[in-house]
BALUMNU-127880 format. One record per residue (C-alpha): residue in three letters; residue number from 1; x negated, y, z negated. Coordinates in nm, 2 decimals. Layout:
<guses>
GUSE   res     n     east    north       up
GUSE   ala   NUM        X        Y        Z
...
</guses>
This chain:
<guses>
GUSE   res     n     east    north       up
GUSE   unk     1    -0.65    -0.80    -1.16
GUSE   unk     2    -0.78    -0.47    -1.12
GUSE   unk     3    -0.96    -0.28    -0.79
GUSE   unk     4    -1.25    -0.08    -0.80
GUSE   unk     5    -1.36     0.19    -0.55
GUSE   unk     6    -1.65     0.40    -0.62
GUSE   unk     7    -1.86     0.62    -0.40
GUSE   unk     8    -1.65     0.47    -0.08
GUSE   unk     9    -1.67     0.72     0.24
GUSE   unk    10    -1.43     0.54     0.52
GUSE   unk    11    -1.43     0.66     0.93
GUSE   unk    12    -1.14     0.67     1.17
GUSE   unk    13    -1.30     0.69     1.57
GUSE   unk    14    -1.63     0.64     1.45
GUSE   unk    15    -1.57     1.00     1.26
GUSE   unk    16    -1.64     0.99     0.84
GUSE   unk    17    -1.32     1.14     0.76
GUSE   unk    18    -1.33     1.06     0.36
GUSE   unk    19    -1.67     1.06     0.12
GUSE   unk    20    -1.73     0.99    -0.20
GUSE   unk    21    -1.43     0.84    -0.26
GUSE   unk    22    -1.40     0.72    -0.68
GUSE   unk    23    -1.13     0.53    -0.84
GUSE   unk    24    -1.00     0.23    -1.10
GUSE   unk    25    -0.66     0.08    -1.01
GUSE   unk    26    -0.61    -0.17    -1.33
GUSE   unk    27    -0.33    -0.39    -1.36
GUSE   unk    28     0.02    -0.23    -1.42
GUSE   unk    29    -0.06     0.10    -1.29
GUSE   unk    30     0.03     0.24    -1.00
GUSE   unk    31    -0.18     0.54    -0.78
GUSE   unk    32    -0.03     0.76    -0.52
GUSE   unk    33    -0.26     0.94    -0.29
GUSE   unk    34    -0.20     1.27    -0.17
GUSE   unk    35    -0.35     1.47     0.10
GUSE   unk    36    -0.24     1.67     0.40
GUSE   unk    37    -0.16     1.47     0.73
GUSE   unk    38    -0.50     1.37     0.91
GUSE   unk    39    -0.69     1.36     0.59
GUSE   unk    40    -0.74     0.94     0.57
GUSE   unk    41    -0.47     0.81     0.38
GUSE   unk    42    -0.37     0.57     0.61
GUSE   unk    43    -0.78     0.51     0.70
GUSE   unk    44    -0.85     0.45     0.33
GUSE   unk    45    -0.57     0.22     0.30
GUSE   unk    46    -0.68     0.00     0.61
GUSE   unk    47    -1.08    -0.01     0.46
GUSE   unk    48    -0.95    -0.10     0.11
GUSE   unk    49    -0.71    -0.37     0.26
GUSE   unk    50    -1.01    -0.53     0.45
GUSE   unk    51    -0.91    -0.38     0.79
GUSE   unk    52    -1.22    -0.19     0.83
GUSE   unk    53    -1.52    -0.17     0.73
GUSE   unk    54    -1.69     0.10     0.48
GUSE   unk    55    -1.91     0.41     0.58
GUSE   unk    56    -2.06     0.35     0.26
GUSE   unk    57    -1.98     0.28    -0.09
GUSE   unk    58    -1.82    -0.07    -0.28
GUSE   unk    59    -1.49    -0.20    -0.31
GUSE   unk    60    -1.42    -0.48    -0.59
GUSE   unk    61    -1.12    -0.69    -0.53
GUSE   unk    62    -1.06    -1.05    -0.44
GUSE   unk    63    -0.95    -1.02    -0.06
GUSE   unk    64    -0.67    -1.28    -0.17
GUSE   unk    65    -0.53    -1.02    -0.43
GUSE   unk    66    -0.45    -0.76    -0.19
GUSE   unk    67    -0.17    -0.71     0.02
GUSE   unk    68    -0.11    -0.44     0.30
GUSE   unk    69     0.22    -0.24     0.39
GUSE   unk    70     0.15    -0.07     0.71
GUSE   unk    71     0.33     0.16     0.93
GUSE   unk    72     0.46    -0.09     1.09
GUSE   unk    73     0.69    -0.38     0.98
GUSE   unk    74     0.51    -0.69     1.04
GUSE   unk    75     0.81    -0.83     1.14
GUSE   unk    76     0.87    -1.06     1.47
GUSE   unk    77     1.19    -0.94     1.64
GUSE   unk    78     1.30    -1.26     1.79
GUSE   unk    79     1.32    -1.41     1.44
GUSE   unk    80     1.57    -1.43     1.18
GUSE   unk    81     1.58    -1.20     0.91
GUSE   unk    82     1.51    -1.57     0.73
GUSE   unk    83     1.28    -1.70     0.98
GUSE   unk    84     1.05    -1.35     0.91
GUSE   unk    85     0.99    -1.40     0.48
GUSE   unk    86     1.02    -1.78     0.56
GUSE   unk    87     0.70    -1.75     0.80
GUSE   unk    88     0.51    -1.51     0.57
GUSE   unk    89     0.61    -1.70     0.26
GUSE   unk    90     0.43    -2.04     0.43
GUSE   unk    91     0.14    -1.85     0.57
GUSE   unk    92     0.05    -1.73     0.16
GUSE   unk    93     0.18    -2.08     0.02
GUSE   unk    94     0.46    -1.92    -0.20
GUSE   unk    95     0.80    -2.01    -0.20
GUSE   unk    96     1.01    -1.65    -0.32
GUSE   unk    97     1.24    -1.59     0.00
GUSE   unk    98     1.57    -1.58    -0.18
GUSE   unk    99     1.42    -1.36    -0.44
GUSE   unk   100     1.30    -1.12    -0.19
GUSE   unk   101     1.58    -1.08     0.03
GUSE   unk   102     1.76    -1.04    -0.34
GUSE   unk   103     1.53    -0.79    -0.44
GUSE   unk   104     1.57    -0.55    -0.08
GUSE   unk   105     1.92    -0.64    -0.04
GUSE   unk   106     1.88    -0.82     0.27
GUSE   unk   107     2.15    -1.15     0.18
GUSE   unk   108     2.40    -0.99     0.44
GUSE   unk   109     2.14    -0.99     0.69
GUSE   unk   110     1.96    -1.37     0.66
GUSE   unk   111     2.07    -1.53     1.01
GUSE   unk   112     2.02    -1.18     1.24
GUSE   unk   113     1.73    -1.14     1.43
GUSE   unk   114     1.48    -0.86     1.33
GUSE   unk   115     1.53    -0.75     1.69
GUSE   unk   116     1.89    -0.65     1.58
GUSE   unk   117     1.83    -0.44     1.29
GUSE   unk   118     1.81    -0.07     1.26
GUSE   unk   119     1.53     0.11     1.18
GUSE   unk   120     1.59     0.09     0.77
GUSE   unk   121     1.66    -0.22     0.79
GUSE   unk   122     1.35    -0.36     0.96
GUSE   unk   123     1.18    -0.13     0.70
GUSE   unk   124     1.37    -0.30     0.41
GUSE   unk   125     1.26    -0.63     0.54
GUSE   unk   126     0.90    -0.55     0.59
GUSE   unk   127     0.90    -0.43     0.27
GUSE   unk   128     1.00    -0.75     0.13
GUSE   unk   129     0.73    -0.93     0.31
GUSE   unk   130     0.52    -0.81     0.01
GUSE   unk   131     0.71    -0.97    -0.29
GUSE   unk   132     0.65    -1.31    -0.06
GUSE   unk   133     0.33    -1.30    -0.08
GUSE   unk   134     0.25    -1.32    -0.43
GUSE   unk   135    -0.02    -1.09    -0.45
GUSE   unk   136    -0.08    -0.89    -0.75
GUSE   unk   137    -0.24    -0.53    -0.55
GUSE   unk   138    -0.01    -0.36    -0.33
GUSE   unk   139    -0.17    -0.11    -0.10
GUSE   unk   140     0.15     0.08     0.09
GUSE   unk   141     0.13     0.36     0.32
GUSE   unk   142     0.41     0.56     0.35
GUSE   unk   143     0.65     0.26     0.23
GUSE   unk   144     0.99     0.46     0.26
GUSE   unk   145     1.00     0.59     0.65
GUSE   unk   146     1.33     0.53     0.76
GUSE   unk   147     1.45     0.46     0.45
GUSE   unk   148     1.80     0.61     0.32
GUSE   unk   149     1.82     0.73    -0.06
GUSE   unk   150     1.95     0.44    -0.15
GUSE   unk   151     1.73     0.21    -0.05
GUSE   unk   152     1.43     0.47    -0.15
GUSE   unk   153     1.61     0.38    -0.49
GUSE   unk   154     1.63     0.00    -0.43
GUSE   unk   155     1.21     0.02    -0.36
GUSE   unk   156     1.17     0.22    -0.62
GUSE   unk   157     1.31    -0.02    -0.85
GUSE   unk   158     1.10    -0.35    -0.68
GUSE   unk   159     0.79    -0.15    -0.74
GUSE   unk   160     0.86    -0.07    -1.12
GUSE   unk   161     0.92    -0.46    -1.19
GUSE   unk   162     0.63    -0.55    -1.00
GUSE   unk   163     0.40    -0.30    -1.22
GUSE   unk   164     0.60    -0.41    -1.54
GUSE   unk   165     0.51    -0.79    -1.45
GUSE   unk   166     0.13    -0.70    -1.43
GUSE   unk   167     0.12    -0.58    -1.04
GUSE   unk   168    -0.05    -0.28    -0.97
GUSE   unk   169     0.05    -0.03    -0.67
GUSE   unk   170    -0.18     0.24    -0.45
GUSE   unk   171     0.09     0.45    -0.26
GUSE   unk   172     0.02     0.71     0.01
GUSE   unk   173     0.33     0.95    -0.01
GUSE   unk   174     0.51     1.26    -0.01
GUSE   unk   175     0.79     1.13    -0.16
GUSE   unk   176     0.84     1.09    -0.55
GUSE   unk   177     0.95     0.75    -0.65
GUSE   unk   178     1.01     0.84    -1.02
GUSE   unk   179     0.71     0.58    -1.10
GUSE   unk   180     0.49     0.66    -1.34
GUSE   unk   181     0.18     0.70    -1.17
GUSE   unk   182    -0.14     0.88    -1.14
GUSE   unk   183    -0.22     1.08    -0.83
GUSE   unk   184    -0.53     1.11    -0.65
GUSE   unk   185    -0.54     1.41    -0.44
GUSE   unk   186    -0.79     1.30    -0.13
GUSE   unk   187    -0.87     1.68    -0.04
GUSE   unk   188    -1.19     1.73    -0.23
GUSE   unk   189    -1.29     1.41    -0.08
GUSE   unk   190    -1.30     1.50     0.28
GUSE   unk   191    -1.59     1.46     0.48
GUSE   unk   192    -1.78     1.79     0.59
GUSE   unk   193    -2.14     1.80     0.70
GUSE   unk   194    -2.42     1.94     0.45
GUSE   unk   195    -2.12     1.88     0.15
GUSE   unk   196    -2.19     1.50     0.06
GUSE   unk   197    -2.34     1.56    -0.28
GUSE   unk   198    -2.02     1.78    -0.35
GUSE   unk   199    -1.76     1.45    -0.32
GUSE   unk   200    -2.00     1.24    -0.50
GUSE   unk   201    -1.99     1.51    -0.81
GUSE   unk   202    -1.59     1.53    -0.76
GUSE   unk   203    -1.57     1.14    -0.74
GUSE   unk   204    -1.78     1.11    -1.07
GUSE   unk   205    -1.53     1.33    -1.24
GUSE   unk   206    -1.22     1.21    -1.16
GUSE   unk   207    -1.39     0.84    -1.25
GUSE   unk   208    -1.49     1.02    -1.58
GUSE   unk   209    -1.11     1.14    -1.63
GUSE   unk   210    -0.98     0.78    -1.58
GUSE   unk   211    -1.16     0.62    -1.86
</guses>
């Protein structure tokens, strides 16, 4: 299932931070976006997963094909490491708890409450909210705060099964996973008054490059 973003421009407090905004995420691929802090990574993320709405421009994507890793967890501290995929995995109708606590290394952890866990481990456990939800589009910002090398590693390696089973990723990070990926630099997309012809002309280029 593939995700297409052309001519998007996105706003954080009412402000058109990014413009112009061009790109094709196709199925087994995976994008990382790049960009100083402020830019509108995390802004882009939250338009493209539905969050927000657009300044202007399309997104294509079934809403049901997308799934969002935040800043934060997601994770309800007075539950059960259990309790937390079990919840998500009924609210998206799949049944892949045992896989996912499998896949972030969590089995040690099932019966304590999020509200126990350090900081890597709530992360690891968040994380695996997304492999319960059965969604083929992963949309992650910053996916490894708090994370230790190995468990960078461990993520690393979910997200290369999930593109090699058809999955595609968009990433906003400074971190190299060692995926192979794309990267979309969001700099010559930022907003600045009288320049809005000039991120449209960038936009169509990098669109041109991809095909």
């Amino acid at each position: 299932m593939e995700m297409q973003v052309r001519d998007l421009a996105v706003a954080r407090g009412g402000v058109t931070v990014l413009q112009g905004v061009t790109f094709r995420l196709a199925p087994g691929r995976a994008l990382v976006l790049r960009g100083p802090n402020g830019i509108g990574k995390t802004t882009l993320l939250r338009t493209l997963a539905g969050l927000q709405p657009p300044v202007a421009g399309a997104v294509t994507v079934p809403s049901e094909a997308v799934a969002y890793g935040a800043h934060a967890d997601g994770v309800k501290a007075v539950l059960t490491v259990a309790e937390n995929l079990a919840f998500w995995a009924a609210a998206y109708g799949t049944h892949q708890v045992a896989a996912a606590m499998d896949a972030m290394n969590l089995q040690g952890l099932v019966h304590r409450r999020a509200a126990h866990l350090s900081a890597g481990q709530k992360r690891r456990l968040g994380l695996a909210r997304l492999l319960v939800t059965g969604r083929p589009i992963w949309l992650l910002d910053e996916p490894t705060v708090s994370l230790d090398t190995a468990s960078v590693a461990l993520f690393a390696g979910v997200v290369a099964r999930h593109l090699s089973a058809g999955g595609s990723a968009l990433i906003a990070s400074h971190i190299d996973l060692g995926l192979e990926a794309e990267v979309l630099d969001l700099t010559p997309f930022k907003a600045q008054p009288g320049h809005a012809l000039a991120g449209k002309a960038l936009a169509g280029a990098f669109d041109e490059a991809l095909e």
